[in-house]
C-alpha positions in Angstrom: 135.6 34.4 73.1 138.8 33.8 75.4 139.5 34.7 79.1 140.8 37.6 77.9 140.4 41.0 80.3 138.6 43.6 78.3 135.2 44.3 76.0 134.4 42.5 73.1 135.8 43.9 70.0 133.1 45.9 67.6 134.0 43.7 64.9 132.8 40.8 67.0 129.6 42.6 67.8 128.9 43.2 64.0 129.4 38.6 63.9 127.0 38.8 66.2 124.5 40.7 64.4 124.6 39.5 61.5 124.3 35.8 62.9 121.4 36.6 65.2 119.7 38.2 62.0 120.1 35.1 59.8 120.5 36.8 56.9 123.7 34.9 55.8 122.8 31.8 55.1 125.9 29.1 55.3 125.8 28.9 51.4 125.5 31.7 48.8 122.2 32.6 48.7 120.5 34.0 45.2 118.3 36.2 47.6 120.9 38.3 49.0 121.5 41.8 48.1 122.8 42.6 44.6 126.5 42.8 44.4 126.5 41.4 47.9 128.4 38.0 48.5 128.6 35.9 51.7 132.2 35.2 51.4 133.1 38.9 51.3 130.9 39.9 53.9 132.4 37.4 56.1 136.1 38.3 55.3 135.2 42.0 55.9 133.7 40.6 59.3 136.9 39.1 60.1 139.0 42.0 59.1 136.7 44.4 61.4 137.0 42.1 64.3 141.2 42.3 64.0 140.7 45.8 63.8 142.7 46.1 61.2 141.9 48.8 58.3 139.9 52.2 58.0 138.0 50.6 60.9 135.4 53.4 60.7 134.8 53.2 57.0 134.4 49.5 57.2 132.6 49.2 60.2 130.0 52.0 58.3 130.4 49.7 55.4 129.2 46.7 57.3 126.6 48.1 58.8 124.9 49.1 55.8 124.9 45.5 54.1 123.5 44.5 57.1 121.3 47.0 56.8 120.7 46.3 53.2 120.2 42.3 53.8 117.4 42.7 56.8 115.5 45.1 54.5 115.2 41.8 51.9 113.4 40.1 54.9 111.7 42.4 56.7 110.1 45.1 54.4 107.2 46.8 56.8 108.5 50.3 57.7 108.2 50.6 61.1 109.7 47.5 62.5 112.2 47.8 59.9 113.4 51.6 61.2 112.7 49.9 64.9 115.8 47.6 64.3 117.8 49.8 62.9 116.8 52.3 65.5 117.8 49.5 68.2 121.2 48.5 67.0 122.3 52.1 66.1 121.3 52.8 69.5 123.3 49.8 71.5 126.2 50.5 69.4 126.1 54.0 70.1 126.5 53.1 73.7 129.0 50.4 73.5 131.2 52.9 71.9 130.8 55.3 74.6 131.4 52.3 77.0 134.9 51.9 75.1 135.5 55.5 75.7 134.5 56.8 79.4 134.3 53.0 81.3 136.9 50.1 82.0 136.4 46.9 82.9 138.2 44.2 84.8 136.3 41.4 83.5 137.2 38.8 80.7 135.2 39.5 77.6 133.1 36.8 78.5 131.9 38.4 81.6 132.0 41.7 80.6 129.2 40.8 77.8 127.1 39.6 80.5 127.4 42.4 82.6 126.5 44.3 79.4 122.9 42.1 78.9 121.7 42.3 82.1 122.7 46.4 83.2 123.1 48.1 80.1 121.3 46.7 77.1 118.3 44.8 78.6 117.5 48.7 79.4 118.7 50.3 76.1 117.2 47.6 74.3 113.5 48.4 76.0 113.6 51.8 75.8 114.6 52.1 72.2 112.3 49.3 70.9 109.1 51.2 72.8 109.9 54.4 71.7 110.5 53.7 68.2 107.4 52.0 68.4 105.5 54.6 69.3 106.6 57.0 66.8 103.7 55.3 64.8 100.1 54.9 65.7 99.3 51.5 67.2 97.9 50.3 64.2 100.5 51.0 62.3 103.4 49.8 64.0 103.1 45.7 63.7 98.9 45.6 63.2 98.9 41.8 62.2 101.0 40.2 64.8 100.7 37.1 68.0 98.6 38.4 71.2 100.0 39.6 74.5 103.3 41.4 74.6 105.7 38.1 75.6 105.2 36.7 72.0 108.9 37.9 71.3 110.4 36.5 74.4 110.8 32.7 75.5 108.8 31.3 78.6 110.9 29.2 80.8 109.0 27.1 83.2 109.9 23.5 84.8 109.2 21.7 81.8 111.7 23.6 79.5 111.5 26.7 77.2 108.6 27.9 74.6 111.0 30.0 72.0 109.5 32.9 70.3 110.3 31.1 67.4 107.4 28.7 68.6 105.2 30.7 69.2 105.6 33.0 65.9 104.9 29.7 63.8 101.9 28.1 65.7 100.2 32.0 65.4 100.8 31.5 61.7 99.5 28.4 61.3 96.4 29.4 63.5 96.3 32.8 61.4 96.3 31.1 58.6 93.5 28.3 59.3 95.9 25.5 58.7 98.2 22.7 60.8 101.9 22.9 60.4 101.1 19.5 58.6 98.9 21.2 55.9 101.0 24.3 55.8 104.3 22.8 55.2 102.9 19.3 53.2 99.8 20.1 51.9 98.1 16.7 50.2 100.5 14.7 52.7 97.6 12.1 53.5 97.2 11.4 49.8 100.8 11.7 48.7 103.4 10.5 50.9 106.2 10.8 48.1 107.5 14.1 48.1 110.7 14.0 49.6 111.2 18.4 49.2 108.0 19.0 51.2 109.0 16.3 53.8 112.2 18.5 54.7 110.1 21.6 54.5 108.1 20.1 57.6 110.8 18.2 59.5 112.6 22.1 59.1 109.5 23.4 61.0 108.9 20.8 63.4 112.7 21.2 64.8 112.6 25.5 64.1 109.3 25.1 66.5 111.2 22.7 69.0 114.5 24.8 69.1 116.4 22.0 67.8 117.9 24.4 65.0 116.7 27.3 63.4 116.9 28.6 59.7 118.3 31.3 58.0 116.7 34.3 57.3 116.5 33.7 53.3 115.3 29.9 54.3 112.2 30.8 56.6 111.2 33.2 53.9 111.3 30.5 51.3 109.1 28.0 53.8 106.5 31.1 53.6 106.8 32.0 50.2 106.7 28.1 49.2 103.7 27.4 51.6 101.6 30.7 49.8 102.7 29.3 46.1 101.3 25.5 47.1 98.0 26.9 48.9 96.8 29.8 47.6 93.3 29.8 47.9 93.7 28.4 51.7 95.8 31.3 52.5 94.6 34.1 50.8 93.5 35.9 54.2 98.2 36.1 54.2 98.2 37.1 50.6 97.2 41.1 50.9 100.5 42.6 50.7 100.4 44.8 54.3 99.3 41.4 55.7 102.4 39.3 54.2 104.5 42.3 55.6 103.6 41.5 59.1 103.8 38.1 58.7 107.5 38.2 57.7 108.5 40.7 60.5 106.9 38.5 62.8 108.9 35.6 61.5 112.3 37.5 61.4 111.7 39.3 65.0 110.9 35.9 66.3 113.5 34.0 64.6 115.7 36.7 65.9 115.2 37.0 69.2 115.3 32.3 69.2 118.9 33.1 68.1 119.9 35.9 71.2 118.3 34.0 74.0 119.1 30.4 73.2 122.9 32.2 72.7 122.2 33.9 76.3 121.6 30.3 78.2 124.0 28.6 76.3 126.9 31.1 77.4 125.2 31.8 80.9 122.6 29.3 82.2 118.7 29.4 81.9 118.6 30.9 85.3 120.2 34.0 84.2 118.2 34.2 81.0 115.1 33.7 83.3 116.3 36.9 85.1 117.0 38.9 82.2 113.8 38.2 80.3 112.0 39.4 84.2 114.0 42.4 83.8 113.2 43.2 80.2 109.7 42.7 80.8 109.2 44.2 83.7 110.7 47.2 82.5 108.8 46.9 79.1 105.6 46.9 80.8 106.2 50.3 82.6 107.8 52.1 79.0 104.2 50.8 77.5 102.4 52.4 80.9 104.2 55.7 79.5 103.7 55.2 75.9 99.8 54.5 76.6 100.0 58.1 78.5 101.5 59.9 75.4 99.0 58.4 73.4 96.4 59.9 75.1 98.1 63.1 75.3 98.3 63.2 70.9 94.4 61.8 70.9 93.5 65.4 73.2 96.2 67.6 71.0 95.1 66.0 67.7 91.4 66.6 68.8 92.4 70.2 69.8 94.0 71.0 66.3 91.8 69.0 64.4 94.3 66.8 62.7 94.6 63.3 62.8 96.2 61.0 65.6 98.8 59.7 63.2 100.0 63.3 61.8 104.0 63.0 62.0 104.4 66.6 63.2 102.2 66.2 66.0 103.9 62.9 67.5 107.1 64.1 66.8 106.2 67.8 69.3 104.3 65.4 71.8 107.2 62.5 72.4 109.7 65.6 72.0 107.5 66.9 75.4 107.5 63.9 77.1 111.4 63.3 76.1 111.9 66.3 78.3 109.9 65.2 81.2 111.3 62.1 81.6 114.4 63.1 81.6 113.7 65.6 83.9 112.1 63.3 86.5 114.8 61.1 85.6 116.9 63.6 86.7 115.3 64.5 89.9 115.1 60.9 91.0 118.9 60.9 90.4 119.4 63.6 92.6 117.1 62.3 95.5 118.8 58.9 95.2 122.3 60.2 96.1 121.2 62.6 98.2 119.9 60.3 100.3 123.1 57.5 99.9 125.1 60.4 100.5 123.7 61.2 103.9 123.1 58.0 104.9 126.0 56.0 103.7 123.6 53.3 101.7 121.4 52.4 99.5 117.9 53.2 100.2 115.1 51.0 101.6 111.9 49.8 99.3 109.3 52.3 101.0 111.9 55.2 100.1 112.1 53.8 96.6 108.7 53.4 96.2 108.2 57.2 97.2 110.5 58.2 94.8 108.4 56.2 92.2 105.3 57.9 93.4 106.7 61.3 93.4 108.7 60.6 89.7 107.5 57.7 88.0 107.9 54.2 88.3 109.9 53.7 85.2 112.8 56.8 85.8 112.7 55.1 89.1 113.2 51.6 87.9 115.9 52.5 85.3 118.1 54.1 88.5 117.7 51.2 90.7 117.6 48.0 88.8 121.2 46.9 89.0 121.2 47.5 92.8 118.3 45.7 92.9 119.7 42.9 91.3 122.9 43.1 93.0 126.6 43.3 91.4 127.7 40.3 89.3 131.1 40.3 90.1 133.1 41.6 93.3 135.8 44.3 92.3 139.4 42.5 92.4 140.9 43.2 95.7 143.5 46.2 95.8 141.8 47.6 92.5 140.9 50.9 93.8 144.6 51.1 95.6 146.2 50.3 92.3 144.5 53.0 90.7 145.4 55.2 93.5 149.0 54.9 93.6 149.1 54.8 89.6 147.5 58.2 90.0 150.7 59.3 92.2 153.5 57.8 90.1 151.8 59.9 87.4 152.8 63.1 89.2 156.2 61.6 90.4 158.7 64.3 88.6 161.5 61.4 88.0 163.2 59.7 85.3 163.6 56.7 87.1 161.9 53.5 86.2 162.9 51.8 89.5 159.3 52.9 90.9 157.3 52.0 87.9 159.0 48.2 88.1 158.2 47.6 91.3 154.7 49.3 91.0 154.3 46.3 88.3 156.0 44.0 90.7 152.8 44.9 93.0 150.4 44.5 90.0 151.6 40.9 89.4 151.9 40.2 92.9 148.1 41.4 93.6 146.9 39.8 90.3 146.3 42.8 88.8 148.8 42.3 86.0 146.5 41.4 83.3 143.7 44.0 84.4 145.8 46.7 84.5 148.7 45.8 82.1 148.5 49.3 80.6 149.3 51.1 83.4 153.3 49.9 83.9 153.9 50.7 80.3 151.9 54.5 80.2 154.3 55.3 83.2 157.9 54.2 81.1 156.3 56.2 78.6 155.8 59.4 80.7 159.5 58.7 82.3 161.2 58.7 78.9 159.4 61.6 77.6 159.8 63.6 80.1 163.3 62.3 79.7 163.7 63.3 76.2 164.2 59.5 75.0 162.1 59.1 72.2 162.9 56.0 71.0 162.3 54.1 74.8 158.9 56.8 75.0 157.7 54.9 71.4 157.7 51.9 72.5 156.4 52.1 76.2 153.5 54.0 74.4 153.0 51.5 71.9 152.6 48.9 74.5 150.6 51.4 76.3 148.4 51.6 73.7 147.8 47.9 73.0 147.1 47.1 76.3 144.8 49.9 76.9 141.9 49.2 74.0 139.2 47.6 75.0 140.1 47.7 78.4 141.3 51.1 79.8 138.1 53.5 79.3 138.9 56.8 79.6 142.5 56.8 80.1 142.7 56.0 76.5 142.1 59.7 75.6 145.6 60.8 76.6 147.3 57.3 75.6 145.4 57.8 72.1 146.2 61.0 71.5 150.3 60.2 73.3 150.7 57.0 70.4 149.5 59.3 67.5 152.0 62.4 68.7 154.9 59.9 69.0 154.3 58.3 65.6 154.0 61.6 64.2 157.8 62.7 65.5 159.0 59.2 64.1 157.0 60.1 60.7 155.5 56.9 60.9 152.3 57.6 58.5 151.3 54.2 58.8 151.0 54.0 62.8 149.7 57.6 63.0 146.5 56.5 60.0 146.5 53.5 62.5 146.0 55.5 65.4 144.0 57.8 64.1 140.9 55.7 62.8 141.0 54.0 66.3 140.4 56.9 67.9 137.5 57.8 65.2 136.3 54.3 65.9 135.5 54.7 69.3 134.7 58.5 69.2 137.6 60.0 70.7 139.1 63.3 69.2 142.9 63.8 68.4 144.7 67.0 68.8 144.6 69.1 65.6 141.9 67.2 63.7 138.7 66.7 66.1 135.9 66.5 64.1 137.5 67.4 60.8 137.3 64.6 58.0 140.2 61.8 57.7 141.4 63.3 54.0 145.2 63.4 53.3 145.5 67.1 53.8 144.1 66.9 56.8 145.9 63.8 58.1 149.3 65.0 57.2 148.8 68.8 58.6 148.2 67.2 61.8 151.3 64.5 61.5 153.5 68.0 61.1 151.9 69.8 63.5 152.0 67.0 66.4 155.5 66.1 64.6 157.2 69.3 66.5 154.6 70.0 69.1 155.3 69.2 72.7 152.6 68.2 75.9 153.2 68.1 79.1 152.9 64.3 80.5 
């Protein structure tokens, strides 16, 4: 990604998943998903990340080969629903990020903004509470010790990967060494050149040197089982083998997100987000160990079992409400007391408001402060935003203020940040103006600018683009339009919620055709 100013584009979030998930190998693979091909996938990937198309029907579309492709790999239940719980989850809030939240940042440091105070957070929180909509036995029940087996260890020496640590646990699970898992016989037989590569493979997956695809690590397992079945029988019960392969995947996975968080940002900051995560992963299990006591008393008091669906479904729906109603409390207390006192408060008030509403709630509130801010805002930023806000109400035609309003915004640096706002105010001049022609393209521009970048603004500019290419009768630009503002969860005047058919489409296009708003 570029310099930039703005989010990354949800096409180039869907790359990312499906190259942290491995499950498309660099060559056609006979293990992908029937009718599925690598090439397509990728050129559907490409298209999604120009935003070009029904970007909501192919974004949908993508997401459910993806979908489709982790299910080869990863087959037990839970952690399978616990992924898709996870990514449904961040991409649920990234749109709403698009929607209600601007950024001055390039896309580069707007993604890392995005690790360390939004989806190191959503991230825990989803993971444990998917989790924990199974009984603890359920959930992963062959898998490493100690809850940092999915996380790297950085110390002075360099960095233990999960990926590491997920293949010495299988080696030690399954009574072998790498040497004898990967090259069984090697002592004896020196001269197979196929189970040579399968252990140079591990020895550089373990080291971090490279890691393999999806379809390839499941192979090595598969291949290793097929060579020494007797040896590794305790792997061959099917629930067993499950595990194993999540563990492999979540662990291969999460090799592939941190080693593409130091590369872009430095170990130091990986160091702090895995801190972070952790920390606040440790407090989500203090809760979850509370609600499982709570279903062990209910399931006791109705005489049903600890795993019945029903009854963890009522007694996480309780705590759901609890949590967010300290949460909400805490919130309250918080600004209350940076309202009357003008800052942030000290650690013996923050560690009352734990006491009185949970450490976690708590936590959640006050990490990024604790942290500090990442980046300074741009000087003038909140005055450019301020005096945009008055031109708005400016009853004139002229465009003599809006030029030298942008005049200002080059001047100040603000040009790229906020190149959406000199255009948005032609466009309100010329409509107000009656020039339609000058009020279609200033919103155009308007509406280029603003994606990605703008936040809420866009629901006026949104709606403003597909009312102007409606009076034009533009069909094309309107579609266009339309299934941007569907993409990122915006309604549009006259269809809201309504589904994108052609009646629908074009009884809006009339309507917004002869309609008129005031700007």
């Amino acid at each position: 990604m570029g310099e930039e100013v703005g989010f990354p584009t949800q096409g180039e979030l869907i790359r990312f998943a499906f190259r942290f998930s491995g499950v498309l190998p660099e060559k056609q693979d006979a293990s992908l998903a029937r009718g599925v091909t690598r090439n397509n996938v990728r050129r559907a990937i490409d298209r999604l990340a120009l935003d070009d198309g029904k970007l909501e029907e192919n974004f949908e579309r993508l997401l459910r080969t993806l979908s489709e492709l982790v299910s080869e790999h990863v087959e037990w239940p839970p952690v399978r629903q616990a992924l898709g719980d996870v990514l449904g989850n961040l991409l649920e809030e990234y749109q709403t990020l698009l929607s209600t939240e601007g950024t001055f940042l390039s896309k580069r440091e707007t993604v890392r903004w995005l690790i360390r105070d939004r989806w190191t957070s959503q991230v825990a929180t989803t993971l444990a509470r998917s989790a924990a909509q199974w009984h603890p036995s359920v959930f992963l029940p062959l898998r490493p010790a100690g809850d940092t087996w999915f996380l790297p260890d950085f110390d002075g020496t360099g960095v233990v990967w999960p990926m590491r640590k997920a293949l010495d646990w299988l080696y030690e699970t399954a009574g072998v060494s790498r040497t004898q898992f990967h090259y069984p016989g090697r002592d004896a037989d020196e001269s197979d050149p196929q189970r040579r590569r399968d252990l140079e493979n591990a020895e550089n997956w373990a080291s971090g040197r490279s890691l393999p695809s999806a379809p390839a690590l499941r192979h090595s397992l598969q291949q290793a089982l097929a060579d020494r079945p007797e040896v590794l029988a305790a792997l061959n019960d099917p629930s067993k083998l499950q595990c194993v392969q999540a563990v492999l995947f979540l662990a291969r996975g999460s090799t592939a997100v941190w080693q593409a968080i130091v590369t872009a940002y430095g170990t130091e900051f990986a160091a702090q987000v895995r801190h972070l995560f952790l920390r606040q992963w440790r407090l989500l299990m203090n809760e979850m160990a509370k609600v499982e006591r709570q279903i062990a008393r209910d399931a006791r008091a109705q005489g049903v079992a600890p795993d019945h669906p029903d009854l963890r479904g009522d007694v996480f729906q309780e705590w759901a409400v609890r949590i967010r109603y300290r949460s909400d409390r805490a919130q309250q207390e918080l600004q209350g007391h940076i309202n009357a006192t003008g800052r942030f408060p000290a650690e013996d008030v923050l560690q009352q408001l734990a006491v009185d509403h949970g450490e976690f709630p708590v936590e959640f509130l006050t990490h990024s402060h604790r942290l500090g801010s990442l980046h300074e805002c741009p000087p003038h930023f909140a005055e450019a935003f301020g005096e945009w806000e008055r031109l708005r109400q400016v009853d004139s035609h002229s465009l003599e203020d809006v030029e030298a309003f942008a005049a200002r915004l080059r001047a100040k640096g603000l040009a790229e940040i906020l190149c959406w706002m000199p255009p948005w105010l032609r466009f309100i001049r010329a409509y107000r103006a009656g020039d339609h022609e000058q009020a279609w393209i200033s919103i155009g521009q308007a509406y280029e600018s603003a994606r990605y970048r703008a936040g809420r603004p866009q629901y006026e500019i949104v709606n403003q683009f597909v009312e102007m290419a409606a009076k034009r009768g533009d069909a094309a630009a309107f579609r266009r339009g339309v299934h941007w503002a569907r993409y990122i969860g915006l309604q549009i005047r006259w269809i809201r919620d309504a589904p994108l058919t052609r009646k629908n489409l074009q009884f809006a296009m009339e309507i917004l055709g002869r309609a008129s708003y005031g700007v």
